[in-house]
SEZA-941624 format. One line per field, with one value per atom (N, C-alpha, C, O): y, z negated, x negated; atom name. Coordinates in steps of 0.02 Angstrom, whole numbers, plus 50000, padded with zeros to 5 digits. Example, Ala and Ser with C-alpha at 12.3 -4.5 7.8 and 13.67 -1.06 7.14 Angstrom:
py = [49716|49775|49835|49834|49888|49947|50002|50057]
pz = [49610|49610|49610|49577|49646|49643|49606|49598]
px = [49340|49385|49340|49288|49358|49316|49355|49330]
vexse = [N|CA|C|O|N|CA|C|O]
// end
This chain:
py = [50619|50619|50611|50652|50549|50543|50606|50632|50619|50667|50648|50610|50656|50638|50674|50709|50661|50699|50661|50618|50671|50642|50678|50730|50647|50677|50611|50560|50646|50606|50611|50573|50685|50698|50745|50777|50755|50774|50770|50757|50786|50785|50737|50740|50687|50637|50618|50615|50608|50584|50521|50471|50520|50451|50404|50413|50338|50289|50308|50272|50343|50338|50307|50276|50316|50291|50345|50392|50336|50381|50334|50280|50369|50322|50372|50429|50369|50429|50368|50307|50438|50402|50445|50503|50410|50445|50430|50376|50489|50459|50483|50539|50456|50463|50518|50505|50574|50577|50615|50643|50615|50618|50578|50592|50515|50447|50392|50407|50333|50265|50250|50259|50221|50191|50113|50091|50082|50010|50027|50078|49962|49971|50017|50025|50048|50094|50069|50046|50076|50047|50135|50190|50123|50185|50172|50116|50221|50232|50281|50332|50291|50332|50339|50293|50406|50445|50505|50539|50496|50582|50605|50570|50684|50728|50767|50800|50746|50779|50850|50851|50903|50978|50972|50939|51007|51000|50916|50912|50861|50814|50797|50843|50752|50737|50698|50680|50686|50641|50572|50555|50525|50452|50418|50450|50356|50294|50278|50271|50275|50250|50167|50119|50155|50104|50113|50167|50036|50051|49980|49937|49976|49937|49910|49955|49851|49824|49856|49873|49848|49828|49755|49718|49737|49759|49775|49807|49732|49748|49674|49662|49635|49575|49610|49593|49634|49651|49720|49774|49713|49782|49759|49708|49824|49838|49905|49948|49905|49943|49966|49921|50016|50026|50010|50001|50003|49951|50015|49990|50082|50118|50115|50152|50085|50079|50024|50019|49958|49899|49858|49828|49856|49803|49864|49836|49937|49979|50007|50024|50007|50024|49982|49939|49989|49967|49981|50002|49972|50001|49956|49896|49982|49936|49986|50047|49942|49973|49970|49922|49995|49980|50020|50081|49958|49974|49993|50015|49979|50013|50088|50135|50092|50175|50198|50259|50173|50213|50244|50300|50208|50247|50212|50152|50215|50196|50198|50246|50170|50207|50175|50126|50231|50216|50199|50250|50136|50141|50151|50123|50170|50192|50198|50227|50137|50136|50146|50174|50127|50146|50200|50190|50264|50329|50332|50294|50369|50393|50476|50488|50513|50587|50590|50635|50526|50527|50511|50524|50486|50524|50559|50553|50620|50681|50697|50690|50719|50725|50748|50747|50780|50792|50711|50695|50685|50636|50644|50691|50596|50611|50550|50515|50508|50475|50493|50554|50444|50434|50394|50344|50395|50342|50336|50375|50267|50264|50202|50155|50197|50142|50086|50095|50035|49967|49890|49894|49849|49795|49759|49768|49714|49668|49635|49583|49651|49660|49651|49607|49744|49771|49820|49846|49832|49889|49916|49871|50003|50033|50059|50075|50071|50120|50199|50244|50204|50245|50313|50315|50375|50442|50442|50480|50424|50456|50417|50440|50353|50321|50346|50337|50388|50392|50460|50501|50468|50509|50572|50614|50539|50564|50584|50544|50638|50649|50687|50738|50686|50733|50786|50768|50838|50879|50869|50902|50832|50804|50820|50864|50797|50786|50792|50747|50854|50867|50797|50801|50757|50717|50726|50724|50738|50787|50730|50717|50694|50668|50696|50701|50712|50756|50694|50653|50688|50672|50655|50640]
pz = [48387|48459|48473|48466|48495|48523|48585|48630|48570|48602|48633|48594|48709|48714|48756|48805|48731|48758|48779|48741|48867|48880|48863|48836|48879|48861|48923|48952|48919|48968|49030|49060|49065|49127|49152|49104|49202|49205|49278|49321|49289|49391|49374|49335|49418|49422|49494|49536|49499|49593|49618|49591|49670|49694|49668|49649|49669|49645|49561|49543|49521|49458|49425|49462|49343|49327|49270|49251|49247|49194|49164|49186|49101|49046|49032|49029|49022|49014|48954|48945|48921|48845|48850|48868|48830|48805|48717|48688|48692|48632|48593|48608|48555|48554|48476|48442|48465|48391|48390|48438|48316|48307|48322|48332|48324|48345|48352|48363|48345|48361|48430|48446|48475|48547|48546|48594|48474|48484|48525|48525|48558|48617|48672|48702|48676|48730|48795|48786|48857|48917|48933|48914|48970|48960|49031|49056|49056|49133|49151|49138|49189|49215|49298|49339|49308|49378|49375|49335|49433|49481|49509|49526|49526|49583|49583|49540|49662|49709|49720|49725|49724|49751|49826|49875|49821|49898|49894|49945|49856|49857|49821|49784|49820|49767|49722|49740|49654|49595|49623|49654|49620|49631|49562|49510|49564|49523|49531|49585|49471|49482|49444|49478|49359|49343|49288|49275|49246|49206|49154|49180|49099|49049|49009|48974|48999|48989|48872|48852|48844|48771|48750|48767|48718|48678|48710|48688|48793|48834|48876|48910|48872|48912|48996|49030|49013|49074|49115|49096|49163|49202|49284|49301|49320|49380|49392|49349|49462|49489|49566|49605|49585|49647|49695|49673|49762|49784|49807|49822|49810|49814|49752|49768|49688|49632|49625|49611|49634|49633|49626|49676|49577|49594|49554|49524|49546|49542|49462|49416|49464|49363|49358|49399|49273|49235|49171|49128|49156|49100|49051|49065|48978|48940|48846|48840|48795|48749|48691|48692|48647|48553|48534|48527|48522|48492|48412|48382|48386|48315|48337|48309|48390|48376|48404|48399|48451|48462|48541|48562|48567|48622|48710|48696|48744|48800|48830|48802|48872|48908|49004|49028|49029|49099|49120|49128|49133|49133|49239|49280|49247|49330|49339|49317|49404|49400|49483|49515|49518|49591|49621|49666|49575|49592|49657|49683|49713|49780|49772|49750|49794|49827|49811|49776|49840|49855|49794|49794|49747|49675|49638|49583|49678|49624|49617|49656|49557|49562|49497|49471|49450|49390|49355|49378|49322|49294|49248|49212|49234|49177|49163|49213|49073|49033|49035|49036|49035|49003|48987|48994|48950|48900|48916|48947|48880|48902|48848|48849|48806|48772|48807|48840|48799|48862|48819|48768|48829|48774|48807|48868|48779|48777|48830|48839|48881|48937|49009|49050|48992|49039|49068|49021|49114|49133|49206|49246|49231|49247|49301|49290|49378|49414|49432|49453|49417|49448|49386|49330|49443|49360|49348|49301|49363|49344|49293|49257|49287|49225|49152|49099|49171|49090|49081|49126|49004|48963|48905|48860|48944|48894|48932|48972|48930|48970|48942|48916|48936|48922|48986|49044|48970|49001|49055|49104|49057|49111|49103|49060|49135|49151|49196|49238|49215|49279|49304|49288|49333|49376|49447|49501|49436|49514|49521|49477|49598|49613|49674|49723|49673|49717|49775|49742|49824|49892|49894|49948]
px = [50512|50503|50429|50383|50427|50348|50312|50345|50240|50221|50167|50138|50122|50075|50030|50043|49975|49908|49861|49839|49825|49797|49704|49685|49686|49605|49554|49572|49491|49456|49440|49402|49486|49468|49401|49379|49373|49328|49315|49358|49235|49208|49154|49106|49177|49113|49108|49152|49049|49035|49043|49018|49079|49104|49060|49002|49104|49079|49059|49013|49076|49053|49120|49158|49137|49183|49211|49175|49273|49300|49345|49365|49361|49397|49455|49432|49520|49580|49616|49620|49638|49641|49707|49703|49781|49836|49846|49837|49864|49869|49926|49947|49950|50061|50031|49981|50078|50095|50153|50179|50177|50242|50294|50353|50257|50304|50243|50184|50264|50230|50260|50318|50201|50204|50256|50286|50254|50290|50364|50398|50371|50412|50431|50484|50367|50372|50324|50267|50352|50324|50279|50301|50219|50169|50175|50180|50175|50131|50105|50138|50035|50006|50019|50021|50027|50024|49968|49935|49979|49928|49972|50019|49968|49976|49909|49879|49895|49843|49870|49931|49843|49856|49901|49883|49958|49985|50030|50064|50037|50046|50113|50128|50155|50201|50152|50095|50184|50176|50172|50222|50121|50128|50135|50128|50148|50133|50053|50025|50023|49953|49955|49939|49980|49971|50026|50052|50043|50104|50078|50042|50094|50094|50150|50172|50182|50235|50194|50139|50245|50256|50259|50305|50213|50135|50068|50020|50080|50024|50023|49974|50070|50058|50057|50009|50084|50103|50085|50106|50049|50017|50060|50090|50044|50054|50013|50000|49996|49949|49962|49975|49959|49967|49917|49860|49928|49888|49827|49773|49831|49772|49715|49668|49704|49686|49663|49604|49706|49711|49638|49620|49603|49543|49493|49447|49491|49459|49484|49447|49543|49578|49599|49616|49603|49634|49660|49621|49729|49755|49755|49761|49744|49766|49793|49794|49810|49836|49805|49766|49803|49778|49819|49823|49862|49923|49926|49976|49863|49849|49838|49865|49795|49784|49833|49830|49907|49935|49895|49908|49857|49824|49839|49848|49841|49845|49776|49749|49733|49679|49697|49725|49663|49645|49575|49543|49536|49492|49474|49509|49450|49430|49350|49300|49379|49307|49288|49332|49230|49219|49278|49319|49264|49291|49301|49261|49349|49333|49380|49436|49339|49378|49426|49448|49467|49539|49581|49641|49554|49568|49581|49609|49553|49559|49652|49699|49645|49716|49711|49655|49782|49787|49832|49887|49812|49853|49880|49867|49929|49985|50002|50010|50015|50042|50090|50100|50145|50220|50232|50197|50301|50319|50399|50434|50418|50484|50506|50466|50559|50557|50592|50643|50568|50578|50573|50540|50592|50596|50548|50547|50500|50462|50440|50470|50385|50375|50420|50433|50438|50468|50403|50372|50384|50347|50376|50389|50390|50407|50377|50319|50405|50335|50362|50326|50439|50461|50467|50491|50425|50432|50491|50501|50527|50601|50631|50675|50609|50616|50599|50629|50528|50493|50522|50531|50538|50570|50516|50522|50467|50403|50355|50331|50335|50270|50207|50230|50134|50105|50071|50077|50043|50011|49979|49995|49938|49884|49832|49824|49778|49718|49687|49692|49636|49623|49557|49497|49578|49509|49474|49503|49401|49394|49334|49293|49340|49269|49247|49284|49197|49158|49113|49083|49109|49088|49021|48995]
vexse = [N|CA|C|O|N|CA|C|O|N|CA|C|O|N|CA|C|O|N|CA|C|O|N|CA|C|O|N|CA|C|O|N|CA|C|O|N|CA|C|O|N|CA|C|O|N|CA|C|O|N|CA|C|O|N|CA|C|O|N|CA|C|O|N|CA|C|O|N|CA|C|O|N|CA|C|O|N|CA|C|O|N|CA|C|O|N|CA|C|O|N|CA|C|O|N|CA|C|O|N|CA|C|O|N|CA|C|O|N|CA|C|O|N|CA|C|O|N|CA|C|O|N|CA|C|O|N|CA|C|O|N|CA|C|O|N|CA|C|O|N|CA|C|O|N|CA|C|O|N|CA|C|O|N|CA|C|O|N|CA|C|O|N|CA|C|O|N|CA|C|O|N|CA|C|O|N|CA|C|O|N|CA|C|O|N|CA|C|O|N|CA|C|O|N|CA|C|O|N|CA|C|O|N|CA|C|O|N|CA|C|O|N|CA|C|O|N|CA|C|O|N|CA|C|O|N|CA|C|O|N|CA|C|O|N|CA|C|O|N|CA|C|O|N|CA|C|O|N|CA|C|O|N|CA|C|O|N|CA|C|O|N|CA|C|O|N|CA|C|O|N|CA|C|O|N|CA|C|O|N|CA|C|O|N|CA|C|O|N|CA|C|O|N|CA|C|O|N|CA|C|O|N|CA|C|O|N|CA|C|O|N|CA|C|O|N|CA|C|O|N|CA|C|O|N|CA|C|O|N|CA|C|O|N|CA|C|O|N|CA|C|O|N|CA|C|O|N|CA|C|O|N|CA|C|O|N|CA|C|O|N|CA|C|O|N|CA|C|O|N|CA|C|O|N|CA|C|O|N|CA|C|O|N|CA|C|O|N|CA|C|O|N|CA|C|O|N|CA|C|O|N|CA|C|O|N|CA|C|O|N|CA|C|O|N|CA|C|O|N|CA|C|O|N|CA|C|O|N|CA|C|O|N|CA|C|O|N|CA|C|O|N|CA|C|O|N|CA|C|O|N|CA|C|O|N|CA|C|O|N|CA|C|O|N|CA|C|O|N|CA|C|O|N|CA|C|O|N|CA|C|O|N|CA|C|O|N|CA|C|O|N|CA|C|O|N|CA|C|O|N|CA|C|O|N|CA|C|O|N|CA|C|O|N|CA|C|O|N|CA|C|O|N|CA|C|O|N|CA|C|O|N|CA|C|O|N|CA|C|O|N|CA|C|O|N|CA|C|O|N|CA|C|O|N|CA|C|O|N|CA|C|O|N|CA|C|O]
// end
């Protein structure tokens, strides 16, 4: 059973950037569709970004859109979020999941993924 842990969160001031790294063990990521979400305090869970298997294929929500980007190394088994022109309205705890999906399929809805790790607290400060 694949397991995952994100790492990489932190407080950075608007407009800076952060890198969020998921990384699978006790299982290999091949054919698994990855997606990242937030929940803000007080907020439901959104869709932030999602990655088809091997990595041909992304989607992004249109609050993100132009500002992240996801992508895979599929040797290490890692997912990353790269984020960049931070805003406030960011902060949120994020979360990797996984879901196994055939050959670019990628996913936006949580209820799809079967895998989740812990999260990641991301705070940008004003």
């Amino acid at each position: 059973q694949v397991q995952l842990r994100e790492s990489g969160g932190g407080l950075v001031q608007a407009g800076g950037s952060l890198r969020l790294s998921c990384a699978a063990s006790g299982g290999t990521l091949s054919g698994y569709a990855i997606g990242w979400f937030r929940q803000a305090s007080g907020k439901e869970r959104e869709f932030v970004a999602t990655i088809s298997w091997p990595g041909a294929y992304t989607a992004y929500a249109d609050s993100v859109k132009g500002r992240f980007t996801i992508s895979r190394d599929n040797a290490e088994n890692t997912v990353y979020l790269q984020m960049d022109s931070l805003e406030p309205e960011d902060t949120a705890v994020y979360y990797c999941a996984a879901i196994q999906a055939g050959p670019g399929r990628w996913l936006a809805q949580d209820s799809q993924y079967g895998y989740w790790g812990q999260g990641t607290q991301v705070t940008v400060s004003s």
